[in-house]
VEXLOFI-471819 format. One record per residue (C-alpha): residue in three letters; chain; z, y, x; residue number from 1. Coordinates in steps of 0.02 Angstrom, whole numbers, plus 50000, padded with zeros to 5 digits. Each point is the difference from the previous one (the first is absolute). Layout:
BEGIN
['ALA', 'A', [Z, Y, X], NUM]
...
***
This chain:
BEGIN
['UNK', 'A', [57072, 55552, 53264], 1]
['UNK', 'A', [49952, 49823, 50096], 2]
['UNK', 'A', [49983, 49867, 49879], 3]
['UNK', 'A', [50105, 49849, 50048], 4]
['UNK', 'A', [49892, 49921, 50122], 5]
['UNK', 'A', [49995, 49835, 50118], 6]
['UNK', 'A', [49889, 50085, 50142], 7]
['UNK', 'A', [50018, 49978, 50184], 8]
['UNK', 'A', [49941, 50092, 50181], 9]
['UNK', 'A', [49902, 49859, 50003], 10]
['UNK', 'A', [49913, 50048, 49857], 11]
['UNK', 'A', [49951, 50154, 50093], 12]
['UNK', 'A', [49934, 49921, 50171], 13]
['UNK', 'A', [49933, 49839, 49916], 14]
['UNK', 'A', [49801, 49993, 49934], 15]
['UNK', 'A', [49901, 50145, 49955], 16]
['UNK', 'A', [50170, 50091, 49989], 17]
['UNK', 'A', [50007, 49959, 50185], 18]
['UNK', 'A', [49854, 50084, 50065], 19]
['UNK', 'A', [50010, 50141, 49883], 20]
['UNK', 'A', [50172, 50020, 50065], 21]
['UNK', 'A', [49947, 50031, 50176], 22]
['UNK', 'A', [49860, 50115, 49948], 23]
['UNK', 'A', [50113, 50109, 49909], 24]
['UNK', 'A', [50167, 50014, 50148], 25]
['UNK', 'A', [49861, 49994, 50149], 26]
['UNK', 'A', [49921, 50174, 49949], 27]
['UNK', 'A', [50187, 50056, 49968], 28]
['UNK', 'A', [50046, 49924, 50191], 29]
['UNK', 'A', [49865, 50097, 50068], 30]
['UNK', 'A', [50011, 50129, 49936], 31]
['UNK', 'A', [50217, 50033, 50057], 32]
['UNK', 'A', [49960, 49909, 50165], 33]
['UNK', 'A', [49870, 50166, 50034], 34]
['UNK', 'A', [50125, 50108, 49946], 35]
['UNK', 'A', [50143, 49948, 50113], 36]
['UNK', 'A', [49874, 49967, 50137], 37]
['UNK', 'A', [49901, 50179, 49984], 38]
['UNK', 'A', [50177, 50071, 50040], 39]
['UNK', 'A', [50078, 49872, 50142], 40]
['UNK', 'A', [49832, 50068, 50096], 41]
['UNK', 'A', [49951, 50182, 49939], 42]
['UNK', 'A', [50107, 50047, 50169], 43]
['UNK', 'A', [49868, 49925, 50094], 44]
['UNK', 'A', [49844, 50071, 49909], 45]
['UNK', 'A', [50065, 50177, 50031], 46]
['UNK', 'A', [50023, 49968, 50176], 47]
['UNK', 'A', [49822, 49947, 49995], 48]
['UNK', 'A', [49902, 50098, 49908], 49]
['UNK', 'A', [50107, 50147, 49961], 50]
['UNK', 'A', [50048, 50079, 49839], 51]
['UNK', 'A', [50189, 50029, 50012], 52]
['UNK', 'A', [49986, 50145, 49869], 53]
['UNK', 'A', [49921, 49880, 49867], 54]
['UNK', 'A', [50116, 49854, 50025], 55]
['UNK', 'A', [50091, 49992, 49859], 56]
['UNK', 'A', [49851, 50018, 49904], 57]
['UNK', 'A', [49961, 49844, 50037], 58]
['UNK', 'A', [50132, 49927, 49871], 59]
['UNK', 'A', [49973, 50143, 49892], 60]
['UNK', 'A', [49826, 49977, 49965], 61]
['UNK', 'A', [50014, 49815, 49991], 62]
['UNK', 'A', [50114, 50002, 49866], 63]
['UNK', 'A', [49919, 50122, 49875], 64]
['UNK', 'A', [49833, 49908, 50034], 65]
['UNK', 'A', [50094, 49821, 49924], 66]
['UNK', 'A', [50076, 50091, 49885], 67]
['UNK', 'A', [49830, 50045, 49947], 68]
['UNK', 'A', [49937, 49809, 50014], 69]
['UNK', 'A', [50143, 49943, 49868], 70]
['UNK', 'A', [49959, 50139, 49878], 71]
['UNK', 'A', [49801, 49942, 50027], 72]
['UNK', 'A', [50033, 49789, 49979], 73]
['UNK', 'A', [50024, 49999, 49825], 74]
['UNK', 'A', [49831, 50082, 49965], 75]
['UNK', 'A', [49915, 49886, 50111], 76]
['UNK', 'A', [50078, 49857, 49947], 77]
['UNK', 'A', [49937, 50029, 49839], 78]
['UNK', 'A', [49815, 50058, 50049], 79]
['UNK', 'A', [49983, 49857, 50154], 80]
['UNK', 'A', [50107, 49868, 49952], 81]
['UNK', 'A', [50125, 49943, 50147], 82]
['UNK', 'A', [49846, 49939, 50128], 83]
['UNK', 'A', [49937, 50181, 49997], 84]
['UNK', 'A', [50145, 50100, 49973], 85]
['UNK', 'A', [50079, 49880, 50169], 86]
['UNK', 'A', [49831, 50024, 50098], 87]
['UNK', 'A', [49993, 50185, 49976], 88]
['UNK', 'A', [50203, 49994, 50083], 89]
['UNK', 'A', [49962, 49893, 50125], 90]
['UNK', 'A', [49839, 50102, 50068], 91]
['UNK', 'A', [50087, 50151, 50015], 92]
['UNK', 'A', [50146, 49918, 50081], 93]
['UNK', 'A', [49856, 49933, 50120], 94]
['UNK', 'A', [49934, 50166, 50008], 95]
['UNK', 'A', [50156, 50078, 50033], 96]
['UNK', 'A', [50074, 49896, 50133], 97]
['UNK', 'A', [49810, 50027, 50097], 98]
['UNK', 'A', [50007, 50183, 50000], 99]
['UNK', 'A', [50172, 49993, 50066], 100]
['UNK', 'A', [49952, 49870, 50126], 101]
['UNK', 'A', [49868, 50098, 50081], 102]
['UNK', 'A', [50084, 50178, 49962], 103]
['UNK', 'A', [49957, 50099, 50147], 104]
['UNK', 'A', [50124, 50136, 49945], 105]
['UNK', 'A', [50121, 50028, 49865], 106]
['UNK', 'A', [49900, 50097, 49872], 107]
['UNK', 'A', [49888, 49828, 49993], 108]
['UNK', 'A', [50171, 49900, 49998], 109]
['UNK', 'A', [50052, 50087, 49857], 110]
['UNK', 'A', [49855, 49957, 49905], 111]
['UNK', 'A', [49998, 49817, 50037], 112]
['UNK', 'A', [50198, 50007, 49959], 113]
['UNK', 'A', [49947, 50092, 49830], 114]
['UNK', 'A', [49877, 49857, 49953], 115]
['UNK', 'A', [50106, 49865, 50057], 116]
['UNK', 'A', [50138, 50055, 49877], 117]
['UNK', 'A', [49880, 50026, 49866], 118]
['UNK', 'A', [49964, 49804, 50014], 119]
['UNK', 'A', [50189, 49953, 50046], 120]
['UNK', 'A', [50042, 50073, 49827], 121]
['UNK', 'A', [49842, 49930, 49899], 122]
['UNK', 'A', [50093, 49830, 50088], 123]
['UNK', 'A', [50162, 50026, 49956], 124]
['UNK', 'A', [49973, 50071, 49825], 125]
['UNK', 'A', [49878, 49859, 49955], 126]
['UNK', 'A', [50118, 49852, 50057], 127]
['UNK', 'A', [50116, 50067, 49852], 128]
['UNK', 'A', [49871, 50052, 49883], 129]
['UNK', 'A', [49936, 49814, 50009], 130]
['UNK', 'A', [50154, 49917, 49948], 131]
['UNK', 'A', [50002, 49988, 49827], 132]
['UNK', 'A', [49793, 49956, 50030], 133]
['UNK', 'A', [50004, 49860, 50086], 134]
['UNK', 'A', [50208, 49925, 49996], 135]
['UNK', 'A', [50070, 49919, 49820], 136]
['UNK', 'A', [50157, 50120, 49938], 137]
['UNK', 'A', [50120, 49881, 50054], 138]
['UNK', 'A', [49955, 50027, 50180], 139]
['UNK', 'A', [50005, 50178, 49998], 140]
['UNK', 'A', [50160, 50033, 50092], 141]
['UNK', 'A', [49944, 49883, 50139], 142]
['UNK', 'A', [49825, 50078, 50025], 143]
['UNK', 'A', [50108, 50164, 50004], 144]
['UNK', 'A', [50121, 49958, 50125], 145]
['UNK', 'A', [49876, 49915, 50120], 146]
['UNK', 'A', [49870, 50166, 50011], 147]
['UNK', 'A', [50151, 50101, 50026], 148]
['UNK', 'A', [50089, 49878, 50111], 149]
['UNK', 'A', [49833, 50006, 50129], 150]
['UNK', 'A', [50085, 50187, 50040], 151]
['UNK', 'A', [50154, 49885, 50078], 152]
['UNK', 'A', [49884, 49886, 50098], 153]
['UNK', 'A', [49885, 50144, 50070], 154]
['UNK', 'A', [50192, 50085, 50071], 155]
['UNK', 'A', [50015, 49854, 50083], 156]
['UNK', 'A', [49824, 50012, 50104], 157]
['UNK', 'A', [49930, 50156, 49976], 158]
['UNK', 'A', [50074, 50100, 50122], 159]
['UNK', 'A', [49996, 49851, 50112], 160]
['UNK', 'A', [49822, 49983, 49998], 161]
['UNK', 'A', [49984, 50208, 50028], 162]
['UNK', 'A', [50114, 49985, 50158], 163]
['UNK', 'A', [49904, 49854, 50080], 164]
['UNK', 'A', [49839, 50137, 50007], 165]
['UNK', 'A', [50096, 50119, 50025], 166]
['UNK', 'A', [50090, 49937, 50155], 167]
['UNK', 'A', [49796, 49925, 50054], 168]
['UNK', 'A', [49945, 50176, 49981], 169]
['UNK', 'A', [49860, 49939, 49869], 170]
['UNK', 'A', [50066, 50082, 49836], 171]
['UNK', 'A', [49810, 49992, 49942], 172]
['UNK', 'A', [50007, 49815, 50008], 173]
['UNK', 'A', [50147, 50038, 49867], 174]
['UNK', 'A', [49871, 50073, 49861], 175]
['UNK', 'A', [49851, 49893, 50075], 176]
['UNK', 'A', [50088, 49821, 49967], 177]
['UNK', 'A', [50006, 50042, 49821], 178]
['UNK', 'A', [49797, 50008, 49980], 179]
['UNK', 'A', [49980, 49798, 50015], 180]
['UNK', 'A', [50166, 49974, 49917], 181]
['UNK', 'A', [49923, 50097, 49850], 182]
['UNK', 'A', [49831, 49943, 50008], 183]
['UNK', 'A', [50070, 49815, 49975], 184]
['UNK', 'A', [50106, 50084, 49866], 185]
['UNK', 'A', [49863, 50088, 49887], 186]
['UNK', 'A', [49902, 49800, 50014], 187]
['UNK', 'A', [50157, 49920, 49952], 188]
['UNK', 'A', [50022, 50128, 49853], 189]
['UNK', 'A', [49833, 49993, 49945], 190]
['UNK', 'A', [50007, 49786, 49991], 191]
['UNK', 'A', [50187, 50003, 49904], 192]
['UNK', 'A', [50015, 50151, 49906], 193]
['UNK', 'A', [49934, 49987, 49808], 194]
['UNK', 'A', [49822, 50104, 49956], 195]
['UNK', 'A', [50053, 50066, 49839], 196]
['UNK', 'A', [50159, 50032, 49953], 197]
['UNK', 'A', [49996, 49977, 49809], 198]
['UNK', 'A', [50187, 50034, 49978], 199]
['UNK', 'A', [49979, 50195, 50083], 200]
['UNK', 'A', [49993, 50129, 49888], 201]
['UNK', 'A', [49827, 50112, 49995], 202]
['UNK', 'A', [50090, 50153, 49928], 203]
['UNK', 'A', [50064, 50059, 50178], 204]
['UNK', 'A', [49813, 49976, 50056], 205]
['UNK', 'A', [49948, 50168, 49894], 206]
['UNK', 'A', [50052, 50135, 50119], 207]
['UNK', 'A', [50113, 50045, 50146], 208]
['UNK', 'A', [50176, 50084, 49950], 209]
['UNK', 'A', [49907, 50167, 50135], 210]
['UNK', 'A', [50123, 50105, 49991], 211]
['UNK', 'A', [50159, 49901, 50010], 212]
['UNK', 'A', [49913, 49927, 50158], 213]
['UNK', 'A', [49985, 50197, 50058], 214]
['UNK', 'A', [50195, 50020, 49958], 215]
['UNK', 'A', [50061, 49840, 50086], 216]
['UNK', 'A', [49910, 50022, 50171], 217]
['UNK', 'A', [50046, 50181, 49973], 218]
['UNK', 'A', [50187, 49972, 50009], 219]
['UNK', 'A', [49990, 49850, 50128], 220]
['UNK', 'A', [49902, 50128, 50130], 221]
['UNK', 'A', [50118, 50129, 49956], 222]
['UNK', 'A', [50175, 49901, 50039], 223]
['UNK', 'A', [49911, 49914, 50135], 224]
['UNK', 'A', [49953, 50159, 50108], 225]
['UNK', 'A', [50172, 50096, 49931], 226]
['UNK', 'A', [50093, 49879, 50082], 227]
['UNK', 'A', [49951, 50030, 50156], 228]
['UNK', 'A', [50026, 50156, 50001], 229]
['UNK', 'A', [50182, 50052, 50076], 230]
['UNK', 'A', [50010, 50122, 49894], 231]
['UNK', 'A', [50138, 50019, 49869], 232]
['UNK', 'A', [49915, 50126, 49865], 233]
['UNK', 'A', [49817, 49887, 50037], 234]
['UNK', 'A', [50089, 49845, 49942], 235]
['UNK', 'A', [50075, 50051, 49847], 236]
['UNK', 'A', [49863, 50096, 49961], 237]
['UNK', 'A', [49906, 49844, 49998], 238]
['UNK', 'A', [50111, 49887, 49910], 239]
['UNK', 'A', [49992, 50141, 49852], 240]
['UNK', 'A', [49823, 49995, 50022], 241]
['UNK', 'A', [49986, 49818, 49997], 242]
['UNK', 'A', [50133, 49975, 49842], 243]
['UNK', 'A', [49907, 50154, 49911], 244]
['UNK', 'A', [49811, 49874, 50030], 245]
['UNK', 'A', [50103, 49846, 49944], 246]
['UNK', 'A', [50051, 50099, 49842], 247]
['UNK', 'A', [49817, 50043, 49974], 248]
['UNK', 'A', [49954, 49788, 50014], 249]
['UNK', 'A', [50113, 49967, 49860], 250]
['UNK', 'A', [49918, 50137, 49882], 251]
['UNK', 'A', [49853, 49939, 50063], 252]
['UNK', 'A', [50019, 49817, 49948], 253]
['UNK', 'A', [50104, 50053, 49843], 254]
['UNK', 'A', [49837, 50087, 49939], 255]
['UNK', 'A', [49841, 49927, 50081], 256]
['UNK', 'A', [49916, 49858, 49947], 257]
['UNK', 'A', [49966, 49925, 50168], 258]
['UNK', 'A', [50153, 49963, 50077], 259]
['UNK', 'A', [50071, 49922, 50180], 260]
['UNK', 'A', [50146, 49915, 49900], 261]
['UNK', 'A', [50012, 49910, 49830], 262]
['UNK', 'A', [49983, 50094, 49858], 263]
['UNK', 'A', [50177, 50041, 49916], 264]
['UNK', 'A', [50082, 49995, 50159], 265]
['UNK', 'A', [50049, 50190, 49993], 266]
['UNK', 'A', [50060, 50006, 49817], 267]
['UNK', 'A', [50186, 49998, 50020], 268]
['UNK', 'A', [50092, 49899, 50117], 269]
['UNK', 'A', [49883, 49854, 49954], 270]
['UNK', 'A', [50025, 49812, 50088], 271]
['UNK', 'A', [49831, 50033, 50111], 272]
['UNK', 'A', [50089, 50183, 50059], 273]
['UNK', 'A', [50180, 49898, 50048], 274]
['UNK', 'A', [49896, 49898, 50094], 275]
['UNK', 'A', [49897, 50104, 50099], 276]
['UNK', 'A', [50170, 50116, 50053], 277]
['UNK', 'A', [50072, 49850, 50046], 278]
['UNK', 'A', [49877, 49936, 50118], 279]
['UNK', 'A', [49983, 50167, 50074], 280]
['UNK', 'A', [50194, 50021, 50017], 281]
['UNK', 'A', [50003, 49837, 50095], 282]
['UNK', 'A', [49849, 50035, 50099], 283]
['UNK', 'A', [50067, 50168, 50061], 284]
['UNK', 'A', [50174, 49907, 50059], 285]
['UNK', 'A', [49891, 49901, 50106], 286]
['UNK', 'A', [49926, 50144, 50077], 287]
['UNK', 'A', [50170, 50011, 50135], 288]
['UNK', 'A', [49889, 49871, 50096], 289]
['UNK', 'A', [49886, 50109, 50084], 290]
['UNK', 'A', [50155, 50079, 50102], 291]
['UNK', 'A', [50119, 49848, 50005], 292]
['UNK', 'A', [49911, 49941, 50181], 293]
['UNK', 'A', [50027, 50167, 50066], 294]
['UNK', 'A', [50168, 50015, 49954], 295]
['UNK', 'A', [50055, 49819, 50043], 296]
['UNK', 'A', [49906, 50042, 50178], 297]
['UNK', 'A', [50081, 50172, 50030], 298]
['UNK', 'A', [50177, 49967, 49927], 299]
['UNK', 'A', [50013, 49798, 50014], 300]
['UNK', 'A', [49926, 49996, 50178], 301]
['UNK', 'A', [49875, 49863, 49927], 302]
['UNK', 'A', [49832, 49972, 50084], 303]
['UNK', 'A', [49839, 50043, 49891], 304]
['UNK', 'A', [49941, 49824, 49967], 305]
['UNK', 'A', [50178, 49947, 49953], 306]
['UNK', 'A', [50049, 50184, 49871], 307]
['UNK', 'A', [49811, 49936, 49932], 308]
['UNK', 'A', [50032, 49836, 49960], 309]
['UNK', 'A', [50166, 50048, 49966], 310]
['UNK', 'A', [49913, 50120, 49856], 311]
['UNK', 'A', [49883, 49853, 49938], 312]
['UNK', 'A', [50187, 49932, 49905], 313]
['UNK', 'A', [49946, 50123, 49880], 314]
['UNK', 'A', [49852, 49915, 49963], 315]
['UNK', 'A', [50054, 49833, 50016], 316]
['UNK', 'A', [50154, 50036, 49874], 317]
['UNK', 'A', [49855, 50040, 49873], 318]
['UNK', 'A', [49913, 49834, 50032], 319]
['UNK', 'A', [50140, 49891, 49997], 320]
['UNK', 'A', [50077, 50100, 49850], 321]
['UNK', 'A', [49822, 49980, 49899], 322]
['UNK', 'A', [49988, 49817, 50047], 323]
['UNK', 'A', [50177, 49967, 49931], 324]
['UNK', 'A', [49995, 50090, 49839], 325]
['UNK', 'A', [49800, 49978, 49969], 326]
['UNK', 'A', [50038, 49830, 49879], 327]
['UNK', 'A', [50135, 50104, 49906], 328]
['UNK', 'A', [49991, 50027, 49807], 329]
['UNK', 'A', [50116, 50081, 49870], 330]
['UNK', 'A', [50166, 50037, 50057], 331]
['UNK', 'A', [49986, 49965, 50161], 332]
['UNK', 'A', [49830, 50099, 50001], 333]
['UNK', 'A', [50089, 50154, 49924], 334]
['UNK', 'A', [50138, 49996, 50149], 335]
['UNK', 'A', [49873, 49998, 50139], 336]
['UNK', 'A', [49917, 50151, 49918], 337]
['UNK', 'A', [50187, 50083, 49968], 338]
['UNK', 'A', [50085, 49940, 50161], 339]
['UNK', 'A', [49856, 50059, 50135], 340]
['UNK', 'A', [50043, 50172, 50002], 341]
['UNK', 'A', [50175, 49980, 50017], 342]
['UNK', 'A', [49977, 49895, 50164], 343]
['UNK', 'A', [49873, 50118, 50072], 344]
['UNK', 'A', [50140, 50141, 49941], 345]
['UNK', 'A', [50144, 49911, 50090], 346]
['UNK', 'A', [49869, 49981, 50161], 347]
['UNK', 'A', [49954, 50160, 50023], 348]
['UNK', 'A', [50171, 50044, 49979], 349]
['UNK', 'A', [50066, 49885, 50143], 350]
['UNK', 'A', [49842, 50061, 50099], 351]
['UNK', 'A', [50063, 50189, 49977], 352]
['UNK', 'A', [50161, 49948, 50086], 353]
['UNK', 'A', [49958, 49879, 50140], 354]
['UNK', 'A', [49827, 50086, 50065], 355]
['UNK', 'A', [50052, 50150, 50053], 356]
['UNK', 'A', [50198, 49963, 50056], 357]
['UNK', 'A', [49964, 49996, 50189], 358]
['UNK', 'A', [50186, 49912, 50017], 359]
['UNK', 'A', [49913, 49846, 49912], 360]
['UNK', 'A', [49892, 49930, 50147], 361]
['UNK', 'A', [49875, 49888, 49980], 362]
['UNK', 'A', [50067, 49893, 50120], 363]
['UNK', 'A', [50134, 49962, 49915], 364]
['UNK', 'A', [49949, 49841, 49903], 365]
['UNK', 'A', [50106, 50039, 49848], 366]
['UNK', 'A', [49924, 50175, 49991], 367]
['UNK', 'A', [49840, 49942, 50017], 368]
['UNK', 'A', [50002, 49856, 49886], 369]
['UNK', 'A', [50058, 50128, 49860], 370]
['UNK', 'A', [49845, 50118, 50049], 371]
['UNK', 'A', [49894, 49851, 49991], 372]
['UNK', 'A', [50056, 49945, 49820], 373]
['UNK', 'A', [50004, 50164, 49919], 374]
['UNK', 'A', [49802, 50017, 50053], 375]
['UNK', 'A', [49978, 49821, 49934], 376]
['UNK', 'A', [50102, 50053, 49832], 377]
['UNK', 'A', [49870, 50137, 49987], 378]
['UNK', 'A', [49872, 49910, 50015], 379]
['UNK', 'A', [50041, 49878, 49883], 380]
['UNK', 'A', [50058, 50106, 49861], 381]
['UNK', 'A', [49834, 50064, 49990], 382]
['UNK', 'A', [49914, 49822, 49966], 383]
['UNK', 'A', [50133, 49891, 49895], 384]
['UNK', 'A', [49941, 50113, 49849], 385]
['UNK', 'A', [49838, 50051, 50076], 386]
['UNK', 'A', [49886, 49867, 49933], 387]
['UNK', 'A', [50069, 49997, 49819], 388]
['UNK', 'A', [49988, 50196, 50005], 389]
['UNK', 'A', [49798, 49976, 50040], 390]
['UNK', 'A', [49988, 49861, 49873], 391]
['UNK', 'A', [50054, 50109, 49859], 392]
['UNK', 'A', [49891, 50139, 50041], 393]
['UNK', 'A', [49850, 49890, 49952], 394]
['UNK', 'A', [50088, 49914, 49836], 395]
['UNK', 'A', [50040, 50158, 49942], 396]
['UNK', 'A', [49818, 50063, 50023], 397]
['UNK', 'A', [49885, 49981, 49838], 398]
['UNK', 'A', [49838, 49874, 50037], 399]
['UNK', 'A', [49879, 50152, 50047], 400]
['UNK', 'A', [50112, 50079, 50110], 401]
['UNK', 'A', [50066, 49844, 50108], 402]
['UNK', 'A', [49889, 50028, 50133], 403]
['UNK', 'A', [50045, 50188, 50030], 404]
['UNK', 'A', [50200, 49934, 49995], 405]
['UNK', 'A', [49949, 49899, 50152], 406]
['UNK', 'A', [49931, 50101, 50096], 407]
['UNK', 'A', [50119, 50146, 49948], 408]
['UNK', 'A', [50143, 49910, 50097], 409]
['UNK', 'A', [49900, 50030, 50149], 410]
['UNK', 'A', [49977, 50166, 49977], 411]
['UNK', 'A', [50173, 50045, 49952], 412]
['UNK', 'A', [50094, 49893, 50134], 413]
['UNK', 'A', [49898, 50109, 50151], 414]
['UNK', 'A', [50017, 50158, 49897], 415]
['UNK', 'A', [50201, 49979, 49993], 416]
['UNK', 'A', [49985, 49957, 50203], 417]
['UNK', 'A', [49895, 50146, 50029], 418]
['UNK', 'A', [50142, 50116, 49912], 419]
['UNK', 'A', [50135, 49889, 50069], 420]
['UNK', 'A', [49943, 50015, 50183], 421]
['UNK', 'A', [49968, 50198, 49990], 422]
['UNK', 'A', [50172, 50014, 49929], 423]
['UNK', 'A', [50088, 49896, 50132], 424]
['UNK', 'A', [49902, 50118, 50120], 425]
['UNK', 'A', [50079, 50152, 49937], 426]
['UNK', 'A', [50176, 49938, 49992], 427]
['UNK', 'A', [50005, 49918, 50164], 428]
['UNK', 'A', [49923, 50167, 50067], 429]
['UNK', 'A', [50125, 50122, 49908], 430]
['UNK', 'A', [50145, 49908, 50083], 431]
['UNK', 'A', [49965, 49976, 50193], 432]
['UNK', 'A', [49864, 49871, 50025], 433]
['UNK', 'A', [49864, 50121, 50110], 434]
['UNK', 'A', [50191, 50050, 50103], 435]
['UNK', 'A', [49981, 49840, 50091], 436]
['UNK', 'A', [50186, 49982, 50039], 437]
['UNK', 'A', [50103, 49850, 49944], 438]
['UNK', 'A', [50097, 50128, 49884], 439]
['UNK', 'A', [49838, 50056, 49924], 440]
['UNK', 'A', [49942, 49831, 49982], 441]
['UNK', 'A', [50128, 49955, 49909], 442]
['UNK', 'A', [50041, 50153, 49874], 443]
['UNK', 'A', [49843, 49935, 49959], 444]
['UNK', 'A', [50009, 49830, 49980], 445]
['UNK', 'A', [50150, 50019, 49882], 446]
['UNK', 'A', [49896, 50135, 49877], 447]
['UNK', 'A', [49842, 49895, 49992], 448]
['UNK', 'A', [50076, 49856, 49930], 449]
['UNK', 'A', [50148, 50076, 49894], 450]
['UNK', 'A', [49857, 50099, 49931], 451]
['UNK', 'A', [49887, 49842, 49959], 452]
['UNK', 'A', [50126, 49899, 49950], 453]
['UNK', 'A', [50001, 50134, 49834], 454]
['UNK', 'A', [49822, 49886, 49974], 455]
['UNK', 'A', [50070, 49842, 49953], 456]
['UNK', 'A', [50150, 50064, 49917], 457]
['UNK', 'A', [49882, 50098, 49868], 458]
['UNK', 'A', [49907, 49845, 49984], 459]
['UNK', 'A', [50162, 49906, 49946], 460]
['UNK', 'A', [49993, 50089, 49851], 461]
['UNK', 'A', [49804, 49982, 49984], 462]
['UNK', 'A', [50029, 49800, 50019], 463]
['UNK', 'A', [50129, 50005, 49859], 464]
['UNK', 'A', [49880, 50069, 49885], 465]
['UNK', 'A', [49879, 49872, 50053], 466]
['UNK', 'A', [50098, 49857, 49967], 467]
['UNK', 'A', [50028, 50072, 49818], 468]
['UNK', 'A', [49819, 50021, 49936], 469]
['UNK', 'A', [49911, 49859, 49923], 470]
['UNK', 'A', [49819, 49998, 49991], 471]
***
């Protein structure tokens, strides 16, 4: 648990803690800013260079290679300390975002996008692996919700940014302003960030858990390209595929020395195992978001900047929920943890009924009040135990294996969204989507989030538990 503590968000932003503090969320803002922005103008690449038939892999790709990057930033934190293991992430980002700058067709975009995401999740994975480095205990929760809270700020501009190019017709200006931008970064880095990092542990630095690595990327190619298949028999051939190669990670890190997550975490229904289902749970609730625009655009008559910023209430329900509860401790701590579930539950509930029921127009201003608030709802449910749920992840981590604890959040949070997002894919395609019609459209609607909502209301039970162990 938090000790009783007097800290404050100025602790966070004030000092040392300052500076470090922007190091740490700026590598996490880039990072979701080049995701939302790779996808606002991936239209306009296509039409440029070509490539239709590899388009999704675009996403695909990008996603298994940070995946990859968060299982790889423990090691190098331990062998290069934070200025190396944060230079080697920032060069391939700079690499990455060249080769898709100057991609003169797809198969060379696809590389750059494969490097970039290699560095986005060496960023992303590092920002949390650093925490309990470089922040006091107290301050924990804070540092927690302000890396994930960047996510809710890049919603807000990422797509914005990606539209302005695209609408200019200079989408490689998109990938090409990042190279100063991360130049300046890698300087700034190099002049705040710590050499040696006395409080990582050196055990992870041994070896590389190989063949869990082989298993994970594995199952996130696998879902990734199953999904897109239209298919019936592919998909749920690949979902038994996938669950059968998740089965073989837990053996795996029950019996192997070298592991992605802390050690214990697979005997019984330990703390570090509640945990980890519960962040995935909530993560794969979220996952609604990546139809939500097309939905509110197809059955709400909204425009496409106003269903996308519309969509962004997600995110900015899990910033203002993380800022809220961030300070809490004991009780009130425990009901954040308990209660977020249950409001993302009751969301995606309300979200099942007014989405697809074409008799609730959007321009109704009742109706669409209640569509907005159930998104926010989800959103927020996610983050008012989100921070505490991190937090506890690395207190319940022995000394040698905090820094693989941080940086297995990373890897588990886009590992849930990869399964999440395949899933949705499937359901949404089983029940009308590819039909186009408005009845299609919304058969649809109604089974992808009665189905997800099942997310959540498992991880009610997973909170409970929580709450109850002691550590």
């Amino acid at each position: 648990m938090i000790p009783d503590n007097n800290s404050q968000w100025r602790d966070l932003f004030s000092g040392r803690n300052g500076a470090i503090s922007f190091a740490l969320s700026f590598g996490v803002v880039i990072h979701a800013i080049n995701i939302l922005m790779a996808t606002t103008i991936l239209p306009s690449v296509v039409t440029d260079i070509g490539g239709m038939g590899l388009y999704a892999w675009n996403t695909t790709l990008f996603v298994a290679a940070s995946i990859i990057g968060s299982v790889l930033s423990a090691r190098l934190l331990s062998l290069l300390g934070a200025k190396g293991a944060y230079l080697i992430a920032t060069v391939l980002f700079f690499i990455g975002s060249l080769l898709c700058a100057i991609a003169p067709k797809m198969e060379v975009m696809l590389i750059g996008r494969f490097i970039q995401g290699l560095g986005g999740g060496l960023l992303f994975a590092l920002s949390y692996a650093m925490v309990n480095i470089v922040y006091d205990q107290a301050l924990w929760p804070r540092a927690m919700a302000l890396i994930s809270g960047m996510w809710g700020v890049a919603t807000l501009i990422g797509p914005a940014i990606g539209g302005i190019f695209a609408q200019l017709d200079a989408w490689r200006y998109a990938f090409g302003i990042m190279l100063p931008i991360m130049l300046f970064y890698g300087i700034y880095l190099w002049l705040i960030l710590p050499k040696n990092d006395n409080n990582a542990s050196k055990s992870s630095s041994q070896s590389l858990p190989y063949l869990q690595l082989i298993i994970l990327t594995a199952a996130v190619l696998l879902i990734s390209s199953g999904s897109l298949s239209s298919s019936l028999i592919i998909n749920l051939l690949s979902i038994v595929v996938v669950f059968g190669l998740i089965g073989m990670l837990i053996f795996c890190e029950k019996r192997l020395s070298v592991r992605l997550l802390p050690s214990n975490t697979f005997k019984g229904l330990s703390l570090h195992a509640l945990l980890y289902l519960t962040i995935s749970l909530l993560a794969i609730g979220m996952t609604c978001e990546i139809f939500v625009p097309y939905y509110l655009q197809s059955l709400h008559m909204q425009t496409p900047l106003a269903s996308g910023y519309m969509s962004a209430l997600m995110a900015l329900g899990w910033t203002v929920a993380e800022v809220i509860s961030a300070s809490w401790q004991g009780a009130k701590m425990r009901f954040s943890i308990l209660s977020g579930p249950i409001i993302v539950f009751i969301g995606l509930l309300v979200l099942a009924f007014v989405i697809p029921n074409p008799l609730l127009k959007s321009e109704n201003a009742i109706s669409l009040f209640i569509i907005l608030f159930a998104l926010f709802l989800v959103g927020y449910g996610i983050g008012f135990g989100w921070p505490h749920l991190l937090t506890r992840i690395l207190q319940a981590a022995s000394t040698q294996d905090k820094d693989i604890a941080g940086a297995s959040i990373t890897t588990v949070q886009l590992f849930a969204t990869a399964l999440g997002s395949a899933l949705a894919g499937m359901i949404v395609n089983l029940n009308g989507f590819n039909s186009g019609t408005p009845e299609g459209l919304s058969s649809s609607a109604s089974a992808l989030f009665l189905f997800l909502a099942f997310a959540p209301l498992i991880a009610i039970y997973t909170a409970w538990k929580i709450t109850r162990c002691s550590y």
